[in-house]
C-alpha positions in Angstrom: 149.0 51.4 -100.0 150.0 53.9 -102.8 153.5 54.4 -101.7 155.0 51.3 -101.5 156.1 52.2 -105.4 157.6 55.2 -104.5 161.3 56.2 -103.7 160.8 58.7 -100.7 158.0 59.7 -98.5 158.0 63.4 -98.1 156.8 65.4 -95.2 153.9 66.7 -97.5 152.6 63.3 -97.9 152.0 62.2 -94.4 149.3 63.9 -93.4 146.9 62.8 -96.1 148.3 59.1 -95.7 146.9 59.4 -91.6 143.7 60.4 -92.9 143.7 57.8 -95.5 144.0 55.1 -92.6 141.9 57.1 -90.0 139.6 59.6 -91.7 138.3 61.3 -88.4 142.4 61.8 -87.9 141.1 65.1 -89.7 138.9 66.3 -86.9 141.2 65.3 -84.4 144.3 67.0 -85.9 141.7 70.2 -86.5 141.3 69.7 -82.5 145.1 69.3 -81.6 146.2 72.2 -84.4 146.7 75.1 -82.5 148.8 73.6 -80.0 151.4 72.7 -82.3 151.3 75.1 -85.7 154.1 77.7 -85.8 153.7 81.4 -85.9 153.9 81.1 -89.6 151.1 78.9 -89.4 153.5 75.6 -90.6 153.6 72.3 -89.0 156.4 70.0 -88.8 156.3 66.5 -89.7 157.3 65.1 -86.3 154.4 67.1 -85.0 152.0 65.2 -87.3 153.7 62.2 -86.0 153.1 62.9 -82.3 149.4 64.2 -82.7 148.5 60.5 -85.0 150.5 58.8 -81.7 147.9 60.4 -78.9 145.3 59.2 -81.4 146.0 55.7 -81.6 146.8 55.3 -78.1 143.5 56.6 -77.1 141.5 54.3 -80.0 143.6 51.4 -78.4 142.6 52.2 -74.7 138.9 51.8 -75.9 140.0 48.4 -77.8 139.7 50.1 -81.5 141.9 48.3 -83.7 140.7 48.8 -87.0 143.3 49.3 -89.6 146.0 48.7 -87.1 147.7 46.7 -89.8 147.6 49.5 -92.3 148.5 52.1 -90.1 152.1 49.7 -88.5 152.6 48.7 -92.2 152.8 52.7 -93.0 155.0 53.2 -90.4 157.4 51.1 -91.0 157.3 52.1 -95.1 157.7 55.8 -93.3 160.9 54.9 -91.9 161.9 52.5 -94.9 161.3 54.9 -97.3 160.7 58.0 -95.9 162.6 61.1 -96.5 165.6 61.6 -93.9 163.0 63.9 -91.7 159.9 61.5 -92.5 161.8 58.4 -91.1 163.2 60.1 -88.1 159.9 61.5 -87.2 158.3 57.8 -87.3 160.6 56.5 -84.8 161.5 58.8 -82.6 157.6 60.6 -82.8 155.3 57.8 -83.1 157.4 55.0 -82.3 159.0 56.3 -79.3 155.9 58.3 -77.9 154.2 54.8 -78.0 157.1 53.3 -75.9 157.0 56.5 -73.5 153.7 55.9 -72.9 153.8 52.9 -72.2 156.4 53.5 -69.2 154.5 55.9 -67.6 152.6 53.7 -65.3 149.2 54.5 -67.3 146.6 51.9 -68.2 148.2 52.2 -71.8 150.7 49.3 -71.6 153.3 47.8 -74.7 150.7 44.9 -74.9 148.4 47.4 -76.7 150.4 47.9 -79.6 154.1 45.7 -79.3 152.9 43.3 -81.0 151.6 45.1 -84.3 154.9 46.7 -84.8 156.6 46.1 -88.1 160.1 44.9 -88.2 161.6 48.3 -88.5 159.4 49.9 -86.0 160.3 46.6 -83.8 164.3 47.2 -83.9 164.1 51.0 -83.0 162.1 50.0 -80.6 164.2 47.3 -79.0 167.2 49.7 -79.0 165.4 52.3 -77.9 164.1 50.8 -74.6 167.6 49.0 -74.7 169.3 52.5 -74.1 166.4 54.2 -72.2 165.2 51.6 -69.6 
């Protein structure tokens, strides 16, 4: 993956890196847009981060994981290396939508995806559902 030689992941660069791992992300983001976009037409990164989480839950409810393994291993390189706002919008927008999910009685269940979890993504986890559940 072309970041792992860089310092920081910036908010800029996620985006591009979902579509590089799921290139119909695109039409489903273009789908999900107007839901989420501010009056001044901007976007936050924790958005992004929640719109990629519905995606992949709904690809793993129909048994689709491709690329799983690139899309954990960016995760956990967004909260390694992501910017202060990148890595706070991994966990607590991907990660924890994931483990929020998962609770909610619904056939998605942490057997989809617990296991795919980097180490990173794995401890915020733990805690997580440590202080939540």
């Amino acid at each position: 993956m072309f970041f792992e030689e860089k310092m920081k992941i910036s908010p800029s660069e996620v985006l591009p890196a979902f579509v590089d791992i799921y290139p119909d992300y695109r039409e489903h983001f273009i789908k999900e847009a107007d839901y989420w976009i501010d009056e001044k037409g901007a976007i936050s990164v924790h958005s992004l981060f929640s719109i990629f989480s519905s995606l992949v839950v709904e690809r793993f409810l129909l048994g689709e994981y491709e690329k799983s393994e690139e899309l954990f291993g960016f995760i956990d390189l967004a909260i390694k290396v992501g910017d202060k706002e990148v890595s706070n919008a991994a966990c607590t927008c991907f990660v924890e939508n994931l483990v929020n999910i998962a609770s909610t009685k619904t056939d998605f269940e942490l057997s989809h995806f617990w296991s795919l979890l980097g180490p990173l993504a794995t401890e915020f986890a733990d805690n997580y559902m440590a202080e939540n559940f």
